[in-house]
N, C-alpha and C positions, 0 to 999 in steps of 0.2 A: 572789486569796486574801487574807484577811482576816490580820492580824499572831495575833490572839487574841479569844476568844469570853468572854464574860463573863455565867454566870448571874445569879441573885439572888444567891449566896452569897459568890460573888467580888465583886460588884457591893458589896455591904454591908462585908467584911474592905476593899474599897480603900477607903473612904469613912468608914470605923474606926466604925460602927455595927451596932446588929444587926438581924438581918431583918426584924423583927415593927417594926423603926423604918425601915427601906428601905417596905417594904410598906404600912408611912402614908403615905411621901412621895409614892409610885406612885399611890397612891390619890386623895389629895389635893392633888395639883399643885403648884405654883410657893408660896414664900415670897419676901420683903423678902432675904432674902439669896440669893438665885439657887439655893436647896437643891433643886430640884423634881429630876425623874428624867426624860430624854427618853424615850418610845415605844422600845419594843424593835423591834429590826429583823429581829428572827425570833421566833417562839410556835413550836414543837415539840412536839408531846403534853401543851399547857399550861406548857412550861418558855419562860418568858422568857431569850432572848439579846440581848447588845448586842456590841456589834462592838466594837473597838480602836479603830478610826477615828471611830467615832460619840462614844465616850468621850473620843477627844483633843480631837477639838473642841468637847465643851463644858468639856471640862478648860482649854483654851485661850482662852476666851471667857466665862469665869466669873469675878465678884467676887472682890476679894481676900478679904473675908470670907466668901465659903460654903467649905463641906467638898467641893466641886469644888477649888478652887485649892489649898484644902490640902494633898490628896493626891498632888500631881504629882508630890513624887519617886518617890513606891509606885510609883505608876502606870509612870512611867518601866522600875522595873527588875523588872514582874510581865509585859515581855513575853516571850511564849512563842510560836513559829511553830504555825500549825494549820492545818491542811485544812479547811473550812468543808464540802464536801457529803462530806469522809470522818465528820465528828463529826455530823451531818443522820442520814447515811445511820446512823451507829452508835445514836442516838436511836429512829429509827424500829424497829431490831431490838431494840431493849431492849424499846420501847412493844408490836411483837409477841410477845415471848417473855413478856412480863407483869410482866416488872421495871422499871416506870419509877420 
């Protein structure tokens, strides 16, 4: 079980930017200062997730100058325990019922 799931929207609020600036970086890969966005570890009905673990380690392994390093202490206290096939399976009946 995964600590915490993190969309784009989470993903952007820890990283103190905003989507449409997450969504460049996803797009266009790695900078000079290690800003880039790893590959999500899950796509859901088109919804990008990253895990907790994927995020510590490059929280962990990132420049002191990128907006990775910066964020650690957020990061630190935005964990929240989750069920990984309880929030899957909750996606999937949302993406059935027509509310994604």
């Amino acid at each position: 079980m995964h600590k915490m799931l993190f969309g784009q929207k989470e993903l952007a609020e820890l990283l103190g930017i905003s989507k449409q600036a997450l969504n460049y970086r996803i797009k266009s890969g790695s900078d000079v200062y290690g800003n880039d966005v790893p590959d999500p570890a899950y796509v859901v009905a088109a919804t990008k997730l990253w895990t907790y673990e994927q995020l510590e380690d490059k929280i962990n392994n990132s420049s002191p100058w990128s907006d990775w390093y910066k964020c650690k202490d957020r990061f630190k206290s935005m964990v929240q325990p989750v069920d990984i096939s309880a929030a899957i399976n909750k996606a999937r009946s949302l993406v059935k019922e027509g509310r994604s």
